[in-house]
VMD Tcl script that builds the backbone (N, CA, C; Angstrom):
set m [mol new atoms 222]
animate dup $m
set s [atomselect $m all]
$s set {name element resname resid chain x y z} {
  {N N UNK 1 A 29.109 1.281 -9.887}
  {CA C UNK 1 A 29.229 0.284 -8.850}
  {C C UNK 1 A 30.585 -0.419 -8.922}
  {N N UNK 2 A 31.179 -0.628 -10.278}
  {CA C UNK 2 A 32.388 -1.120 -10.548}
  {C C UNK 2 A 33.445 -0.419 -9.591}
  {N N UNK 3 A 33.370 0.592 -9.502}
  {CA C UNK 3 A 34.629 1.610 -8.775}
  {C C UNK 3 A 34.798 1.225 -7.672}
  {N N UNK 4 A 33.153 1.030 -6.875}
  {CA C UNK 4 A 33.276 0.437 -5.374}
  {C C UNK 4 A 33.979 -1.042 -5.177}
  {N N UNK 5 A 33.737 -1.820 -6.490}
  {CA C UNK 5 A 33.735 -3.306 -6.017}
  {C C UNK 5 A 35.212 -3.467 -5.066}
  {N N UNK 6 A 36.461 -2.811 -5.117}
  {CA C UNK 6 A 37.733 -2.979 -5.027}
  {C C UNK 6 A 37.964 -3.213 -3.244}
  {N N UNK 7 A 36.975 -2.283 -2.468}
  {CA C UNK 7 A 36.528 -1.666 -1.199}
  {C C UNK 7 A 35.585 -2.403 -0.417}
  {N N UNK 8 A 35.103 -3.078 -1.179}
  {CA C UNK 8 A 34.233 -4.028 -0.565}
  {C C UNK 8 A 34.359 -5.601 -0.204}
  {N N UNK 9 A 34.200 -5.458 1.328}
  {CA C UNK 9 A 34.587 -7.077 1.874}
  {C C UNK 9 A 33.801 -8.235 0.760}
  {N N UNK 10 A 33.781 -9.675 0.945}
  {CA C UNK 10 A 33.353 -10.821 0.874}
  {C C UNK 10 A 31.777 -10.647 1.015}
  {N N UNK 11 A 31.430 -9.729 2.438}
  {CA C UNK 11 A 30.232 -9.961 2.359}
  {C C UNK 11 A 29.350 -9.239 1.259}
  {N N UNK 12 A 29.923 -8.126 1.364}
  {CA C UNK 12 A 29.143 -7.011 0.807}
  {C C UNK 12 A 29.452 -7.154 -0.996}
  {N N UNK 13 A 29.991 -8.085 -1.223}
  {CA C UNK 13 A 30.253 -7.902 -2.718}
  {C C UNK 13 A 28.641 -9.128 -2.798}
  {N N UNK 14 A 29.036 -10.006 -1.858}
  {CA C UNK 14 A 28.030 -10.883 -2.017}
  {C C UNK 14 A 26.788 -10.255 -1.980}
  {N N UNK 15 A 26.265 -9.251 -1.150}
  {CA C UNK 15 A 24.966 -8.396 -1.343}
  {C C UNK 15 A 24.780 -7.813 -2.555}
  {N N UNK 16 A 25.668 -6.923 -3.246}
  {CA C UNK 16 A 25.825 -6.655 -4.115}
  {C C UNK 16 A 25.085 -7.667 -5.422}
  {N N UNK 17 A 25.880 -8.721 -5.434}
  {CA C UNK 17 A 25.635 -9.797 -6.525}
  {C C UNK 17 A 24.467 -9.984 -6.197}
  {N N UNK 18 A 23.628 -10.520 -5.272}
  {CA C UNK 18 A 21.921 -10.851 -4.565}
  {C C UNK 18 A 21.056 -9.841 -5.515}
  {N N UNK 19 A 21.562 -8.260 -4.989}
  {CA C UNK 19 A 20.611 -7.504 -5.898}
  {C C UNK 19 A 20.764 -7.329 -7.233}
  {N N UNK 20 A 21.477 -7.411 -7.239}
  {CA C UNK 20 A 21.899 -7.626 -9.082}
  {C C UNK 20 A 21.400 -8.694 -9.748}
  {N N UNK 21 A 21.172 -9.640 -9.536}
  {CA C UNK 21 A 19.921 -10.914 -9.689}
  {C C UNK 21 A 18.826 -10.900 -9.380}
  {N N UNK 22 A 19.177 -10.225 -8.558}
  {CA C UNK 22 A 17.248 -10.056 -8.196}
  {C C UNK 22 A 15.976 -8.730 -8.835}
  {N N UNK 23 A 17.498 -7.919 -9.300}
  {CA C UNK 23 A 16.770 -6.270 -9.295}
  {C C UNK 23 A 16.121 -6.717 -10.994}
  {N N UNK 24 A 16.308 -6.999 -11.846}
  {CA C UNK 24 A 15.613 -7.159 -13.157}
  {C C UNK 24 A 14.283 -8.278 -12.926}
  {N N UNK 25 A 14.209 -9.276 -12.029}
  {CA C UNK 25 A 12.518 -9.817 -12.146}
  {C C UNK 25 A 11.945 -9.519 -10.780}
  {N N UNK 26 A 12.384 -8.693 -9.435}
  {CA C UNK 26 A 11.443 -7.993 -8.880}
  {C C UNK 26 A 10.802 -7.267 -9.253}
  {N N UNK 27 A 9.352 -7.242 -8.699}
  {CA C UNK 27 A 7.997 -6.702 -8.600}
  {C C UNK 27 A 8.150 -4.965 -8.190}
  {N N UNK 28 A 7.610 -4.388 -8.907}
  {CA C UNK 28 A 7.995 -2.787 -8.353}
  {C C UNK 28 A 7.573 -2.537 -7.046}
  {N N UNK 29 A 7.588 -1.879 -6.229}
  {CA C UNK 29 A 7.568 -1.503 -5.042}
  {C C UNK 29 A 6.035 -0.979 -4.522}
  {N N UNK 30 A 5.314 -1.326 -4.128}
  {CA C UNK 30 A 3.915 -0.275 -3.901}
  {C C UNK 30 A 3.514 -0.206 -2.497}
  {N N UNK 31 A 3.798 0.348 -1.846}
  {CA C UNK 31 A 3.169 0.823 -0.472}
  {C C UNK 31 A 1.775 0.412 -0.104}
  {N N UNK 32 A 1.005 0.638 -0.754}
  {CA C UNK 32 A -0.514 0.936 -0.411}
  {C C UNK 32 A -1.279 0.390 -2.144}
  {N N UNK 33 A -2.073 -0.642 -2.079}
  {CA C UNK 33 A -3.138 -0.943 -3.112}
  {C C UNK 33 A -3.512 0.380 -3.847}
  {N N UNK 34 A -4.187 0.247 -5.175}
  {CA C UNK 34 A -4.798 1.452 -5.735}
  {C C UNK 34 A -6.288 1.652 -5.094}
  {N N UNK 35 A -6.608 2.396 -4.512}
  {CA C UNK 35 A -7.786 3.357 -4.139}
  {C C UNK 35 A -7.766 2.976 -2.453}
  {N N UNK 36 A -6.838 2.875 -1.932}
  {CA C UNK 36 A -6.388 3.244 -0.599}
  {C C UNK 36 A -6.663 4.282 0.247}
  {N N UNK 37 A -6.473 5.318 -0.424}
  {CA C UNK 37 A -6.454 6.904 0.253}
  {C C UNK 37 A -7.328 7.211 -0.004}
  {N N UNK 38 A -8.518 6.447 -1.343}
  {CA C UNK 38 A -9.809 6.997 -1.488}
  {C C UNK 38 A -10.663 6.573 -0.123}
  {N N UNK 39 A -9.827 4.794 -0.257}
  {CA C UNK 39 A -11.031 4.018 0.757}
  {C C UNK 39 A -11.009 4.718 2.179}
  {N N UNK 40 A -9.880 5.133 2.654}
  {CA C UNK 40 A -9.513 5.363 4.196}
  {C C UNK 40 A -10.589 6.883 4.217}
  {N N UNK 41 A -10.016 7.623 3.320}
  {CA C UNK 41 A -11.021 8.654 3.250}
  {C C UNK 41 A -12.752 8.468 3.505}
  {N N UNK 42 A -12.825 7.477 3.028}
  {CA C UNK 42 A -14.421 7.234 2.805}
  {C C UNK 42 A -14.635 6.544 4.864}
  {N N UNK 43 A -13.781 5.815 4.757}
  {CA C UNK 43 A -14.080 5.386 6.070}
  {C C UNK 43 A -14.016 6.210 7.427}
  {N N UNK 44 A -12.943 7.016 7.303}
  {CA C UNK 44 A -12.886 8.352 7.940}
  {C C UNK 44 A -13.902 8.902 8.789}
  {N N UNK 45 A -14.448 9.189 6.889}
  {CA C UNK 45 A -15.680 9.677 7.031}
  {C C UNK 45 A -17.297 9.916 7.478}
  {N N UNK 46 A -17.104 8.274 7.253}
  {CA C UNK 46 A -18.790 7.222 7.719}
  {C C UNK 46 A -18.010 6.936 9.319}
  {N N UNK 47 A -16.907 6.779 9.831}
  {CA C UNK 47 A -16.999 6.093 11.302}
  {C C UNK 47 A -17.119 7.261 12.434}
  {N N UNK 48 A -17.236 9.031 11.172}
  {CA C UNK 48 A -17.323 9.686 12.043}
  {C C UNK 48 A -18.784 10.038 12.186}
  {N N UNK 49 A -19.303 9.652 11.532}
  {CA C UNK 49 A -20.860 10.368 11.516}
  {C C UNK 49 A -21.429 9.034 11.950}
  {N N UNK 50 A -20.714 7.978 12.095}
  {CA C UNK 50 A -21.630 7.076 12.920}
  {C C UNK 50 A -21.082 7.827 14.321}
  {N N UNK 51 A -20.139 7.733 14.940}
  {CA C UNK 51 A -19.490 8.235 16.053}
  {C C UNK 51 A -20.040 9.293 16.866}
  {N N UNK 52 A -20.569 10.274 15.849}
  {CA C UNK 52 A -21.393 11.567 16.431}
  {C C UNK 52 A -23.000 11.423 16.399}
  {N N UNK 53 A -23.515 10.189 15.733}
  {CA C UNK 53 A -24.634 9.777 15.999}
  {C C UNK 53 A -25.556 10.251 14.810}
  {N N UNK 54 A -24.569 10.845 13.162}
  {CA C UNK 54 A -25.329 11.107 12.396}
  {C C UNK 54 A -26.003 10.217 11.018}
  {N N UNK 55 A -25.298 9.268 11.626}
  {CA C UNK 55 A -25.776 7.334 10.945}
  {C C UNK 55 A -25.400 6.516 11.867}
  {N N UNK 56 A -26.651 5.514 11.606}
  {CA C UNK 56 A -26.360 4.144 12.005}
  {C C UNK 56 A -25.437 3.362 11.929}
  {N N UNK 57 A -24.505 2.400 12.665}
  {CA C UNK 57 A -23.926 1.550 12.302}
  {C C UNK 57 A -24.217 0.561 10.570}
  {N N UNK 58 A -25.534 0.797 10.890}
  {CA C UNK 58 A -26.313 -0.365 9.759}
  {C C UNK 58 A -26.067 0.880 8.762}
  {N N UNK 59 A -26.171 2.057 8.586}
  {CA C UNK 59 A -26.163 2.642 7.826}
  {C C UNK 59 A -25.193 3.178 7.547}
  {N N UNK 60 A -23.637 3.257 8.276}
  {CA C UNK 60 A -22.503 3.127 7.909}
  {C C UNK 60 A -22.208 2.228 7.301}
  {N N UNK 61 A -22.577 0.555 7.248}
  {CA C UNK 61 A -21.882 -0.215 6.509}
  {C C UNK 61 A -22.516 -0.022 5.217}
  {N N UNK 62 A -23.697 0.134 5.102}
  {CA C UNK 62 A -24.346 0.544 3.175}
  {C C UNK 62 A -23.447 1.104 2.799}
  {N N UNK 63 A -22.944 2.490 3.456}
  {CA C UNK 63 A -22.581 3.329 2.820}
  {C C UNK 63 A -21.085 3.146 2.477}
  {N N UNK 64 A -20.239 2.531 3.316}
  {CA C UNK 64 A -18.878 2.099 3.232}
  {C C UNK 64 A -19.048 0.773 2.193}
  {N N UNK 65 A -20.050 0.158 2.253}
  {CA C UNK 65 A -20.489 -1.015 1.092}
  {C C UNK 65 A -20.479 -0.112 -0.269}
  {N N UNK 66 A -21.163 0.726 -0.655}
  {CA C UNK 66 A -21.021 1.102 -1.347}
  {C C UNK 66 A -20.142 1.860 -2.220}
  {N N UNK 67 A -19.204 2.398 -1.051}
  {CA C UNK 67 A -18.295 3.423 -1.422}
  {C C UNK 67 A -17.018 2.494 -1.979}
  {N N UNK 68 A -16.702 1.421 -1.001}
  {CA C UNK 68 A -16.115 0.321 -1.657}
  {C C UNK 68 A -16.365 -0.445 -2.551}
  {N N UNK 69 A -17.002 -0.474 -3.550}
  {CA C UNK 69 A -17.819 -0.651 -4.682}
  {C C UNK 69 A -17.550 0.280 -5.996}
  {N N UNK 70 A -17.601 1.152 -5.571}
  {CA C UNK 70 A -17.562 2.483 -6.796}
  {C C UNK 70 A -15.799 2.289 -6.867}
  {N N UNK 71 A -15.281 2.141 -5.295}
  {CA C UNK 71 A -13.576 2.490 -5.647}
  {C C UNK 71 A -12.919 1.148 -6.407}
  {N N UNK 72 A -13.351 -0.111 -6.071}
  {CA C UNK 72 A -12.665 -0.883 -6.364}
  {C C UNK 72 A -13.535 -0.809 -7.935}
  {N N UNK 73 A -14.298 -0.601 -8.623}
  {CA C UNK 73 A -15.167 -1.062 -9.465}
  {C C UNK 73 A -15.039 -2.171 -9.699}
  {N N UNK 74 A -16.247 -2.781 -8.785}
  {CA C UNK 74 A -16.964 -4.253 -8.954}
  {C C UNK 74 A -17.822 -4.133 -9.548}
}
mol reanalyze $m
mol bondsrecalc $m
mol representation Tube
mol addrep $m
């Protein structure tokens, strides 16, 4: 980064310095919670078989109750 500093306006040195203070006690980066792709999966799943009429609403939410249960372990 040193090589660049010479090339770089006022502003951009100032960006520079921002992340450089900031990059050692930011939080790592995560897109999506852990069991995300399980949960969406699960929901997918139950809003289609309520959808086609092969569960209940009432019996989609048990089952999404439950499934959210096992993923998060509560």
């Amino acid at each position: 980064m040193e090589d660049l500093q010479p090339s770089l306006n006022e502003a951009n040195k100032a960006q520079v310095d921002i992340i450089s203070k900031a990059a050692p006690v930011a939080n790592l980066f995560s897109s999506r919670p852990k069991g995300y792709g399980a949960w969406t999966d699960e929901w997918t799943k139950v809003s289609q078989a309520v959808g086609f009429g092969k569960m209940t609403p009432e019996q989609g939410f048990d089952e999404l109750k439950k499934k959210w249960d096992e993923i998060i372990k509560l």
